[in-house]
N, C-alpha and C positions, 0 to 999 in steps of 0.2 A: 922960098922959091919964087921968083919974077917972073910972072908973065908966061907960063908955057902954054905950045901950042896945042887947045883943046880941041881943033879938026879933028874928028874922025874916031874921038874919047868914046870909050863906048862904056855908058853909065847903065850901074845898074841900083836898084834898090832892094831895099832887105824884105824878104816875104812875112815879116814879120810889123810892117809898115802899114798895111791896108786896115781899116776899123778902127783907126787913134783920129779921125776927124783931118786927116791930111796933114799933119805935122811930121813929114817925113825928108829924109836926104838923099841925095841920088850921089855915090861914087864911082870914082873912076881911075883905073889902073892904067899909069902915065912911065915912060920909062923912065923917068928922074922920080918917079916919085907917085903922089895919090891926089886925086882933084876931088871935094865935096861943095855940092850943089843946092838948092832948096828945088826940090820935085816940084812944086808949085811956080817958078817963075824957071824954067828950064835955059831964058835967055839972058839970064840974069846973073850977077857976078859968080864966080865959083872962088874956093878957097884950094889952095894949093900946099902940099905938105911935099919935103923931102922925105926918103922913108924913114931918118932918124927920127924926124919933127911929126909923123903919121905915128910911130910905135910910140912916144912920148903921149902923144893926143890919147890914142886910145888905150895903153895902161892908166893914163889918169882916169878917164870914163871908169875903166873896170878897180880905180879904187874909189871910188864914191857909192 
């Protein structure tokens, strides 16, 4: 996915995130798809998934 526009993304993080020392990600539900973030630098690039390329991502996570 190229470039969408992240005005107005309304990111959220998993409650499961606070007490790991700030190694956390903030996502965000995009109409083409899903934007992920590093919570620590909020102005700083984001990674972008269609939702093909998002269910790919995180099936791999959950085989590991």
């Amino acid at each position: 996915m190229s470039n969408p526009d992240l005005t107005g993304a309304v990111w959220r993080k998993s409650t499961r995130s606070d007490g790991n020392g700030g190694a956390c990600v903030e996502v965000a539900d995009l109409r083409s798809g899903v934007a992920v973030r590093d919570s620590k630098d909020r102005s700083g690039p984001a990674l972008a998934f269609d939702a093909q390329g998002w269910r790919a991502f995180v099936d791999s996570l959950k085989s590991n």
